[in-house]
VEXPA-489489 format. One record per residue (C-alpha): residue number from 0; x, y, z. Coordinates in Angstrom, 1 decimal, m for minus. Layout:
// residues N
+-----+--------+--------+--------+
!   i !      u !      v !      w !
+-----+--------+--------+--------+
! NUM !      X !      Y !      Z !
...
+-----+--------+--------+--------+
This chain:
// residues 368
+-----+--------+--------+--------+
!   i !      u !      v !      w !
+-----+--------+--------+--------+
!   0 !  m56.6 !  m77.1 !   m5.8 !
!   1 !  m55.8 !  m76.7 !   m9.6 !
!   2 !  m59.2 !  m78.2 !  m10.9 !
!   3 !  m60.6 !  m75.6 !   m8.8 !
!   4 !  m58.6 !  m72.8 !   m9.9 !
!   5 !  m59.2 !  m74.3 !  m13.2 !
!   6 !  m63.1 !  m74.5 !  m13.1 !
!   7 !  m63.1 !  m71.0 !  m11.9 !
!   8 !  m61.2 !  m69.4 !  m15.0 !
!   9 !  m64.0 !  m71.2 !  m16.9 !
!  10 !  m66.7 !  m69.9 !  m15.3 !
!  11 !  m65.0 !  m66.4 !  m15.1 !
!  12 !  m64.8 !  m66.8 !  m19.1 !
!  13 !  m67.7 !  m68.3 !  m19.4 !
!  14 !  m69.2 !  m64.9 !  m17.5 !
!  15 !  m67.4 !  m63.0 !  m19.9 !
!  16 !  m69.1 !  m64.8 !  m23.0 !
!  17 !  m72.3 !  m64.5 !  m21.6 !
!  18 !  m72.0 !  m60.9 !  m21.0 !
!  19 !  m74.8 !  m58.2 !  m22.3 !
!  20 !  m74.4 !  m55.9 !  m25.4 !
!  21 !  m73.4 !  m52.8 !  m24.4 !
!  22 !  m74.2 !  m49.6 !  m26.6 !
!  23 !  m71.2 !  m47.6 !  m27.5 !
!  24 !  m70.6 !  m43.9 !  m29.6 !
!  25 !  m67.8 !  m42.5 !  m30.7 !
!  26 !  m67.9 !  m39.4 !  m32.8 !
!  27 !  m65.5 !  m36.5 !  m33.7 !
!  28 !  m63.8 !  m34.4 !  m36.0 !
!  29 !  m61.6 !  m34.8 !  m39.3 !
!  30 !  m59.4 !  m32.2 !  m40.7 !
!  31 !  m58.4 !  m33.4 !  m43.4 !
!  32 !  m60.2 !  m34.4 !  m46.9 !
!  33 !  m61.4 !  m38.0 !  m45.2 !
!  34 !  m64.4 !  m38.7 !  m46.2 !
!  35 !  m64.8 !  m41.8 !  m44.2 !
!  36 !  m64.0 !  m43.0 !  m40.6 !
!  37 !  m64.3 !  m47.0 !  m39.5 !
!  38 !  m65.1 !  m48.9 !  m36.6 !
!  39 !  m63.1 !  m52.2 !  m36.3 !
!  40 !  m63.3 !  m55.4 !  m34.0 !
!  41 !  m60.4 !  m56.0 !  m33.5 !
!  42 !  m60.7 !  m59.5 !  m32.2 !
!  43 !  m61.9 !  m60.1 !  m35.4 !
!  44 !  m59.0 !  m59.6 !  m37.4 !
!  45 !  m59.6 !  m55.9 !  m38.0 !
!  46 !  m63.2 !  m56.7 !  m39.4 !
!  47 !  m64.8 !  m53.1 !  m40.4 !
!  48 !  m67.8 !  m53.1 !  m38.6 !
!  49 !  m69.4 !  m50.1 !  m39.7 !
!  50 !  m68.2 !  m47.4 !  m41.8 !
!  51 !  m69.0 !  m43.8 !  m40.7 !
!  52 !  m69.6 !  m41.1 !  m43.1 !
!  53 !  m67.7 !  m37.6 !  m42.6 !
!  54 !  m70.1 !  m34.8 !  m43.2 !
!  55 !  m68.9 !  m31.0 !  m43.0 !
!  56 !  m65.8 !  m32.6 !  m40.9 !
!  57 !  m67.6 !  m34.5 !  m38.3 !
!  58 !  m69.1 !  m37.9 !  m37.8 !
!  59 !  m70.7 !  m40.1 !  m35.0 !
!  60 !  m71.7 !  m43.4 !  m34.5 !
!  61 !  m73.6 !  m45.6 !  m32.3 !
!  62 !  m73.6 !  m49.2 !  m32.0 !
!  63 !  m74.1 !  m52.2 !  m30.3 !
!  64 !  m71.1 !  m54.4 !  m28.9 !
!  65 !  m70.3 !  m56.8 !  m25.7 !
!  66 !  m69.6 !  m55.1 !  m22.9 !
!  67 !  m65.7 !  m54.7 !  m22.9 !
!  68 !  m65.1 !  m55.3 !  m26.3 !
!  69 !  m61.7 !  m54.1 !  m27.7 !
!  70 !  m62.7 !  m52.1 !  m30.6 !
!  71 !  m60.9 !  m49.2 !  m32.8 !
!  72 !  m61.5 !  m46.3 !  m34.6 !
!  73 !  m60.1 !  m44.8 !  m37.7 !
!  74 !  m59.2 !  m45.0 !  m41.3 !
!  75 !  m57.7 !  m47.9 !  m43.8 !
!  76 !  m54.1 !  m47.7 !  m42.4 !
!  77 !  m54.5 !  m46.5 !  m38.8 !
!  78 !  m56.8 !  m47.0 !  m35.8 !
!  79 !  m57.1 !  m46.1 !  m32.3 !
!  80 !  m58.5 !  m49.2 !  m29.8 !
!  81 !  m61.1 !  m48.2 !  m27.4 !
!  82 !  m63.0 !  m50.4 !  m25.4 !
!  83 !  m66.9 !  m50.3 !  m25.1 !
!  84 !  m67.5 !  m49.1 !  m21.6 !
!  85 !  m70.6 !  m47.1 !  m22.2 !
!  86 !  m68.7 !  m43.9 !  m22.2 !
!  87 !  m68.4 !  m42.4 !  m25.3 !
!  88 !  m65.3 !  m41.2 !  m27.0 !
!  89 !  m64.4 !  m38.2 !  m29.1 !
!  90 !  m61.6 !  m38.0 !  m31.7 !
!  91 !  m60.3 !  m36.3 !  m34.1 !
!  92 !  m58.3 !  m36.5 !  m37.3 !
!  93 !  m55.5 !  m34.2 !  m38.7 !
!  94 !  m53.5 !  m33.9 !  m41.5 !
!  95 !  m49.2 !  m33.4 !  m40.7 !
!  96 !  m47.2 !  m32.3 !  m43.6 !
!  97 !  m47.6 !  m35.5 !  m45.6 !
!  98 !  m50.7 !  m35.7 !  m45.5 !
!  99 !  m51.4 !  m38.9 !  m43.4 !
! 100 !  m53.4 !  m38.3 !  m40.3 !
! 101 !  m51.8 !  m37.6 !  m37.8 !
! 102 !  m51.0 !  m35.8 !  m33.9 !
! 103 !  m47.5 !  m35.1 !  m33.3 !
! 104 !  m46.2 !  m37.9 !  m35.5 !
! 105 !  m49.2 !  m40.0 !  m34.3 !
! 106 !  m52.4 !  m41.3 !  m36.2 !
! 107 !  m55.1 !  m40.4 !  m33.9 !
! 108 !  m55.7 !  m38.7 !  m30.3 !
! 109 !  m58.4 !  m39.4 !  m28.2 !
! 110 !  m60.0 !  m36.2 !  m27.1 !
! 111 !  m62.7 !  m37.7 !  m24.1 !
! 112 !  m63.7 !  m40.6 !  m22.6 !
! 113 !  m63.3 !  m42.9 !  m19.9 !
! 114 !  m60.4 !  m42.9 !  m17.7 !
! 115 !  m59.4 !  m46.5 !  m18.8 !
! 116 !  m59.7 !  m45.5 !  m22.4 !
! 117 !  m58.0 !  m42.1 !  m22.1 !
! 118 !  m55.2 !  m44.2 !  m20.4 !
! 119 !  m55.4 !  m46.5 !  m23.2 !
! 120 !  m54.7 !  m43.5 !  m25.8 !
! 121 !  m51.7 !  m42.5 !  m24.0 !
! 122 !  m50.2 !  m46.1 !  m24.0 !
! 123 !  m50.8 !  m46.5 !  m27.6 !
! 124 !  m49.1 !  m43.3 !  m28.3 !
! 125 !  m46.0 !  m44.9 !  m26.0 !
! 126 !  m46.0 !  m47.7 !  m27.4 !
! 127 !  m45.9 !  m46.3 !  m31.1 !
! 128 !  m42.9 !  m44.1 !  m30.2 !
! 129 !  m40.6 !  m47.2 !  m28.8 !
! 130 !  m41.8 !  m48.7 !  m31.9 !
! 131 !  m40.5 !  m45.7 !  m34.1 !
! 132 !  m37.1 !  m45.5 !  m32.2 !
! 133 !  m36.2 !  m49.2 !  m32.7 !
! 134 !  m37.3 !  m48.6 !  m36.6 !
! 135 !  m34.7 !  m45.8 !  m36.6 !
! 136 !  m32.2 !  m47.9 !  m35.2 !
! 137 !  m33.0 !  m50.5 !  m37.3 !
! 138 !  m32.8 !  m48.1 !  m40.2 !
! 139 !  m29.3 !  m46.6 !  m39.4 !
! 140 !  m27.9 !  m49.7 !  m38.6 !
! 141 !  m28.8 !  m51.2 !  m42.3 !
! 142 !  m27.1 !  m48.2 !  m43.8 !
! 143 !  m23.8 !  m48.8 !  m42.3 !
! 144 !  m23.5 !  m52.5 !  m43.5 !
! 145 !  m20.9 !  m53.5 !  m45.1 !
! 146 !  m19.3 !  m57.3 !  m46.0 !
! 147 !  m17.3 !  m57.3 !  m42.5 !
! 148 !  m20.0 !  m55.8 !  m40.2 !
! 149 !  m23.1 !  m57.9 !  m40.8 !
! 150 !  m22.3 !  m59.7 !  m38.2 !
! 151 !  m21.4 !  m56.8 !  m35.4 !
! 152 !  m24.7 !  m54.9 !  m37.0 !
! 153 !  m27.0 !  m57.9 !  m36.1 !
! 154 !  m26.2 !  m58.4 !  m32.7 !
! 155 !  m26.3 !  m54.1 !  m32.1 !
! 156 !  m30.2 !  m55.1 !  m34.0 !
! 157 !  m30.8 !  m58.2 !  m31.5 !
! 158 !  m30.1 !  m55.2 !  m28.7 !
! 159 !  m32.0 !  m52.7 !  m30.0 !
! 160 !  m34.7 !  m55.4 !  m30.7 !
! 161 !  m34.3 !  m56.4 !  m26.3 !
! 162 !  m34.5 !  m52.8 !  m25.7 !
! 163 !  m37.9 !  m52.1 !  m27.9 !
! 164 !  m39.4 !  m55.4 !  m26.0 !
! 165 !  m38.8 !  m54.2 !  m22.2 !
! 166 !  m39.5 !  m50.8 !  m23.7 !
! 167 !  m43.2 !  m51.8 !  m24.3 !
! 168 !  m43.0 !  m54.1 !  m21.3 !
! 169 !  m42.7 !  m51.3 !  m18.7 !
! 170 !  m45.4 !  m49.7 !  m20.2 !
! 171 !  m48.0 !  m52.4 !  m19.8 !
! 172 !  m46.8 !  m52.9 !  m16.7 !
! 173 !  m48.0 !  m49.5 !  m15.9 !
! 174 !  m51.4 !  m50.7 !  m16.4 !
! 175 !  m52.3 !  m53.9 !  m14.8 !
! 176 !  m54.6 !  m51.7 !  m12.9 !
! 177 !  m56.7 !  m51.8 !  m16.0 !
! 178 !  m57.7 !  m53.8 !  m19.0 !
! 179 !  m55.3 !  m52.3 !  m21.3 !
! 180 !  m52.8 !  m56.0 !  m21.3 !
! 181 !  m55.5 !  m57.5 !  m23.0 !
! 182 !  m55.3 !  m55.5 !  m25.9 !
! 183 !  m52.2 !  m55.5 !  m26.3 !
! 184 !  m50.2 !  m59.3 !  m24.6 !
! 185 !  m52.0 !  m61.2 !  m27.3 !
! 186 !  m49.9 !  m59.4 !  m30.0 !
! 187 !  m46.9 !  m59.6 !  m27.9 !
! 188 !  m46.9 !  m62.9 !  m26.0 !
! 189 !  m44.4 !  m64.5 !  m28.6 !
! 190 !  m42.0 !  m62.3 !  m28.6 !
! 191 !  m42.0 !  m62.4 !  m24.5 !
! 192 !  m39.9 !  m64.5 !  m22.2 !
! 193 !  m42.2 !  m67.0 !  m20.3 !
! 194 !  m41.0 !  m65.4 !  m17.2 !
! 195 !  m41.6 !  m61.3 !  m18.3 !
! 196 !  m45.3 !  m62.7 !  m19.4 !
! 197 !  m45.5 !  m64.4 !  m15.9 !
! 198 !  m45.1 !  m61.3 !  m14.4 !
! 199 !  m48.6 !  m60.4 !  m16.3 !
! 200 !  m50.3 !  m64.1 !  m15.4 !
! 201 !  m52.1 !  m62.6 !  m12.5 !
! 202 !  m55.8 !  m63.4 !  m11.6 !
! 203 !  m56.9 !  m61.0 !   m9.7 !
! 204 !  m56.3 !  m58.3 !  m12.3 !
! 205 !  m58.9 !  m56.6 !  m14.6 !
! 206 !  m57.7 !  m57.6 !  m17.5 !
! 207 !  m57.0 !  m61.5 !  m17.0 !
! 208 !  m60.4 !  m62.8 !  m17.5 !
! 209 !  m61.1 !  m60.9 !  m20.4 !
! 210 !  m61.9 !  m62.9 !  m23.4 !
! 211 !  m59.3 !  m61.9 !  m25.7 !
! 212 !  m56.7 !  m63.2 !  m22.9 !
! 213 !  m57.8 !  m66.8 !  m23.8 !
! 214 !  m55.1 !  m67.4 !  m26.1 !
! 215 !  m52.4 !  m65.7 !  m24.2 !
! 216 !  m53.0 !  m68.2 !  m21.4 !
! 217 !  m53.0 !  m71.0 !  m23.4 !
! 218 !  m49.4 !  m70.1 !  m24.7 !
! 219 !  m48.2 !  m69.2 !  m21.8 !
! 220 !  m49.2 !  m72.8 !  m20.5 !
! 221 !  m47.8 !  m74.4 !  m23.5 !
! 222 !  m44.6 !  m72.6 !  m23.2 !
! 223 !  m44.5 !  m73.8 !  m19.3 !
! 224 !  m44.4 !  m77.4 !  m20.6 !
! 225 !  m40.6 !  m76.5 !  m21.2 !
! 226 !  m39.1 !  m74.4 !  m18.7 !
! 227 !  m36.3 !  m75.0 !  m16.1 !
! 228 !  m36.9 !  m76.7 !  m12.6 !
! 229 !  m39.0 !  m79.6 !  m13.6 !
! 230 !  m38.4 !  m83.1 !  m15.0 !
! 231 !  m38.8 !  m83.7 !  m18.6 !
! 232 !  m41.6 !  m85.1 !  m20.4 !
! 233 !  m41.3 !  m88.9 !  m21.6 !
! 234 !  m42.6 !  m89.5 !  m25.4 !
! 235 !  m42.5 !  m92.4 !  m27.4 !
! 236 !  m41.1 !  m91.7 !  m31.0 !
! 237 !  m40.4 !  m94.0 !  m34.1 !
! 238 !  m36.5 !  m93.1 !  m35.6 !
! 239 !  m35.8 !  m93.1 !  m39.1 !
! 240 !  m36.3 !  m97.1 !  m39.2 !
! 241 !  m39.7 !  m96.9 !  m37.7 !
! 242 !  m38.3 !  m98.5 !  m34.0 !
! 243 !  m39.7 !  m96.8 !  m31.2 !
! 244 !  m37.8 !  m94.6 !  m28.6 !
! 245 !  m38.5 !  m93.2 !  m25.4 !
! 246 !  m36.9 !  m90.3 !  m24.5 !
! 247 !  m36.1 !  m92.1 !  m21.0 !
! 248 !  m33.4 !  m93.9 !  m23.0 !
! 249 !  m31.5 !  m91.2 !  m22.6 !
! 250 !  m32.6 !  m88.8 !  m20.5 !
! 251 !  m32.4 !  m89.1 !  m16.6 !
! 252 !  m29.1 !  m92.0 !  m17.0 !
! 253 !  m26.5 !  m89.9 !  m16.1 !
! 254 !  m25.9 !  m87.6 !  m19.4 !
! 255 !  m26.6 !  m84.6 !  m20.3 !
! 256 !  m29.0 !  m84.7 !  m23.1 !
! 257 !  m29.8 !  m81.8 !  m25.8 !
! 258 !  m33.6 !  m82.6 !  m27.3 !
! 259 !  m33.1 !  m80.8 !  m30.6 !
! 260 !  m36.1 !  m79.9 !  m32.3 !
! 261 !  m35.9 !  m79.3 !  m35.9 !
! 262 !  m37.5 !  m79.6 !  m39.6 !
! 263 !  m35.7 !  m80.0 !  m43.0 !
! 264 !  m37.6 !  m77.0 !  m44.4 !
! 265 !  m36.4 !  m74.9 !  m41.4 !
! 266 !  m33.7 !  m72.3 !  m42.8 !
! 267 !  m32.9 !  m71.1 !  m39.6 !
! 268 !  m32.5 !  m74.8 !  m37.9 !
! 269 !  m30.3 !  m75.7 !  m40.9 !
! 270 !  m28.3 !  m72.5 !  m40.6 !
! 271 !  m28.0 !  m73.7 !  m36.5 !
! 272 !  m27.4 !  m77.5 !  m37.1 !
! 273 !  m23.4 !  m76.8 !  m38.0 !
! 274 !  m23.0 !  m75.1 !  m34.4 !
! 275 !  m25.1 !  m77.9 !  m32.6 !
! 276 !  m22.6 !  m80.5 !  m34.8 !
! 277 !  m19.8 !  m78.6 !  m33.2 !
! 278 !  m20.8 !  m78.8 !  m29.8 !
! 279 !  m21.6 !  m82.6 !  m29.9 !
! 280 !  m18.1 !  m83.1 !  m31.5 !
! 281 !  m16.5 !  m81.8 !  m28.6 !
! 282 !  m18.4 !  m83.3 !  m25.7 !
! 283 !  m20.1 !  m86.4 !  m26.9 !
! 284 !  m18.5 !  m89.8 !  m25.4 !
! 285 !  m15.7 !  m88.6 !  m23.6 !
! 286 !  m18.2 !  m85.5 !  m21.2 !
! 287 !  m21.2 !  m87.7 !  m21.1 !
! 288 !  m23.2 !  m85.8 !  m23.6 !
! 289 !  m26.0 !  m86.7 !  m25.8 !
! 290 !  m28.3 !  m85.1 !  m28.4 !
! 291 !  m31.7 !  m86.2 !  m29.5 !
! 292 !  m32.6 !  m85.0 !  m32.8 !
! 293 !  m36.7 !  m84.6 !  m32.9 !
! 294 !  m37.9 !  m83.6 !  m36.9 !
! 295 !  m41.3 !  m81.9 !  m37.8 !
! 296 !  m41.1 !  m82.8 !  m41.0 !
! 297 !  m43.9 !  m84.7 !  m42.5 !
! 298 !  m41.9 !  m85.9 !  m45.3 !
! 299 !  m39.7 !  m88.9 !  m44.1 !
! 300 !  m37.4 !  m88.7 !  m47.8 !
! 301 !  m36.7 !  m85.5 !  m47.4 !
! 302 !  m36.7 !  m85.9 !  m43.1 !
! 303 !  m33.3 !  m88.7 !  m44.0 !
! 304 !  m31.9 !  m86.4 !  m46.8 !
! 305 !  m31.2 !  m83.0 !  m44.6 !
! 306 !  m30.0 !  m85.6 !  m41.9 !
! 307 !  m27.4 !  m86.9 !  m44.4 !
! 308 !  m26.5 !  m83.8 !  m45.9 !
! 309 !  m26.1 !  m81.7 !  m42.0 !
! 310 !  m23.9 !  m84.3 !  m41.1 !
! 311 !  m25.9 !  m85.1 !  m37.9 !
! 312 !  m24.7 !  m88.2 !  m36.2 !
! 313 !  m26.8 !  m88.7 !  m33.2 !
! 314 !  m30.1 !  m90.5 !  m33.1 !
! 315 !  m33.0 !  m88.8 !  m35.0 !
! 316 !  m36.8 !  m89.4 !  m34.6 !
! 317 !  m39.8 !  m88.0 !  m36.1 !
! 318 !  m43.3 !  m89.5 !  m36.1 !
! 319 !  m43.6 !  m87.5 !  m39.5 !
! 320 !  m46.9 !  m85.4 !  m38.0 !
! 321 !  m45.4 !  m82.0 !  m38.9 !
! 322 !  m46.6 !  m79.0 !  m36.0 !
! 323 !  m48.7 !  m82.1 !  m34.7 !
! 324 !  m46.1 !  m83.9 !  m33.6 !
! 325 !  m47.3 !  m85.3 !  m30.6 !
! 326 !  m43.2 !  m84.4 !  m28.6 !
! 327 !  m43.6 !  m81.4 !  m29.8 !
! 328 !  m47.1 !  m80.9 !  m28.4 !
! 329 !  m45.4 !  m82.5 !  m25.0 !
! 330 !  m42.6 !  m79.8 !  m24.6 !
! 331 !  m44.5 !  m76.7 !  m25.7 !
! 332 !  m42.9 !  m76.0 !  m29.0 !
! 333 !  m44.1 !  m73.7 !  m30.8 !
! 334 !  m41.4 !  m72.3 !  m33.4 !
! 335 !  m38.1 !  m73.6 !  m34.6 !
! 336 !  m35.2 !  m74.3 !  m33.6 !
! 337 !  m35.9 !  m75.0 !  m30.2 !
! 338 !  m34.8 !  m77.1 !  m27.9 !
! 339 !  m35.0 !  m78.2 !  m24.0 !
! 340 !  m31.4 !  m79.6 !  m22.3 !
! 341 !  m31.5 !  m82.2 !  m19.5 !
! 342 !  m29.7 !  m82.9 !  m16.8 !
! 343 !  m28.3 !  m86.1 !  m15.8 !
! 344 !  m30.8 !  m86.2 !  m13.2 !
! 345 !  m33.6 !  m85.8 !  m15.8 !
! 346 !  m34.2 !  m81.8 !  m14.9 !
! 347 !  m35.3 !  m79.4 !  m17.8 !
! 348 !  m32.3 !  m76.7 !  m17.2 !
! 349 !  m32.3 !  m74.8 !  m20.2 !
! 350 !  m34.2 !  m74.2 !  m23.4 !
! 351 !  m33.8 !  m72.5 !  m26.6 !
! 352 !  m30.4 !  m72.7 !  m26.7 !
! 353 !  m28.3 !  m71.3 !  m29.9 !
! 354 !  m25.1 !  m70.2 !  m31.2 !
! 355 !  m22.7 !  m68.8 !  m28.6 !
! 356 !  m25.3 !  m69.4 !  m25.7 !
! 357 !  m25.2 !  m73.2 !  m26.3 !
! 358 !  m21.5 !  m73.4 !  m26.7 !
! 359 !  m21.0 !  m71.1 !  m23.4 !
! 360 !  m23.9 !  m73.1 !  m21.1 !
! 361 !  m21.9 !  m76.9 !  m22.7 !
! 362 !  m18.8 !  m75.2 !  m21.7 !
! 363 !  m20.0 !  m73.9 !  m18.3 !
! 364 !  m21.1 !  m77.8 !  m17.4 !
! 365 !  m18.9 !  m80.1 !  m19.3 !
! 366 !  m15.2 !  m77.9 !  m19.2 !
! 367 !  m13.1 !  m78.7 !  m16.6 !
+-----+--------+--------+--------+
């Protein structure tokens, strides 16, 4: 069943890629002293595709794209995504108080179109505005710090931050009806939970098989490779002496085992390696509790020096191959710090672990 559901996202995508040009024409007005308007692609990292000349206030343009195309509209510091439907689009440009263009705090306003793009408008509009209110926060928070608040200010930021991301989660949500997720999950997808994007995995929507959704479903396969509920993934690394390990050496004999991914170059893993040293101080040999230290360093001198210097005293492996590091590549990790803890059993039950949620989820298994 999976190489059929497989072969039929390719050929889905594969539809997609062959799929005709589609003429497209947005025009509209500028009040302001623009003398210029651009069309982007924005799958192509913002490429200008055509500038547009504003004569007597107005411009138009007409041009040739793939059908469903996500493409924008606008000026060097603000755009407005459309996508090419074959019904054209008018917008305009104004000037607020300082000058930028602007609608009511926004850069652009879609005037007509299609439904779906119309719709579109509005959700970049909503999205904008959580954007803006966790910016405020953000602001006001970093004018109250002081030396004894940092720490009470960043978690009221990590908050904010969780309320900004479900923010702009509820709104897609409000159109999976549509094609407007593909705009916007590939922007998003790393700063999602693998279970809030699986809540936007769904094939039978408009907007999955759209070509701009290919990397989003990679990552969010690669990102499965780690979650809770299944058993862990056996990989064969060299440690510090060049011996090879499996993790099965460990895992699945009866401990709990932490697989610590890490890098010497990685300031936030070496500001996280005390409170990992902490925890395996406390349960290690007596609470049957292992860590597994796996480096992406591609240095092995400077790989044995941060190891030293940490104070880490468990077993460390690397095969020195960086973000190619083939356990890495196994468990779906993407960023650091990460890491995947294993049940005695050999069951992924957590992952990404740090700080006060590690010491908590050790505590909740190993305390009496």
């Amino acid at each position: 069943m999976k190489k059929i559901l497989c072969l039929a996202v390719m050929l889905m995508s594969a539809m997609w890629a062959m799929a005709q040009d589609r003429e497209f024409t947005v025009s509209g007005e500028v009040r302001s002293g623009l003398k210029e308007v651009y069309v982007y692609d924005l799958k192509k990292d913002f490429k200008k595709i055509a500038t547009i000349e504003v004569v007597n206030g107005l411009f138009s343009y007409t041009g040739t794209k793939p059908d469903g195309a996500i493409l924008g509209i606008g000026a060097d510091e603000y755009y407005l995504p459309f996508f090419n439907d074959g019904t054209p689009i008018n917008v305009f440009f104004v000037d607020n108080e300082n000058g930028d263009m602007k609608v009511d705090g926004m850069p652009l306003l879609l005037m007509s179109g299609s439904e779906q793009n119309i719709k579109l408008a509005k959700t970049d509009r909503a999205l904008d505005e959580v954007n803006a209110t966790f910016t405020k926060v953000l602001m006001d928070l970093n004018s109250k710090v002081t030396a004894d608040n940092q720490e009470e200010l960043r978690k009221e930021a990590v908050k904010a931050y969780e309320v900004a991301q479900n923010g702009k989660i509820q709104e897609l949500k409000k159109c999976r009806d549509t094609m407007i997720p593909a705009v916007y999950l590939p922007g998003m997808m790393q700063d999602m939970s693998y279970d809030a994007l699986k809540d936007f995995m769904i094939p039978s929507t408009p907007y999955y098989n759209h070509p701009d959704m290919a990397p989003v479903k990679e990552y969010f396969e690669t990102i499965g490779l780690k979650q809770p509920g299944q058993p862990f993934h056996d990989v064969s690394v060299p440690d510090e002496f060049g011996r090879q390990h499996k993790l099965s050496e460990w895992c699945g004999k009866g401990n709990y085992v932490l697989v610590d991914f890490w890098a010497s170059w990685c300031g936030p893993c070496r500001q996280e390696m005390p409170n990992v040293v902490e925890c395996y101080s406390q349960y290690h040999g007596k609470k049957k509790f292992d860590v597994i230290g796996i480096s992406l360093d591609e240095n092995a001198s400077a790989w044995k020096a941060a190891v030293k210097k940490l104070n880490m005293p468990w077993t460390q492996l690397s095969d020195l191959k960086g973000w190619k590091s083939e356990a890495a590549a196994a468990y779906g990790v993407m960023a650091i710090p990460s890491n995947v803890l294993i049940d005695p059993k050999g069951q992924i039950i957590a992952t990404d672990l740090r700080g006060d949620a590690l010491k908590e989820k050790l505590a909740e298994l190993l305390d009496d």
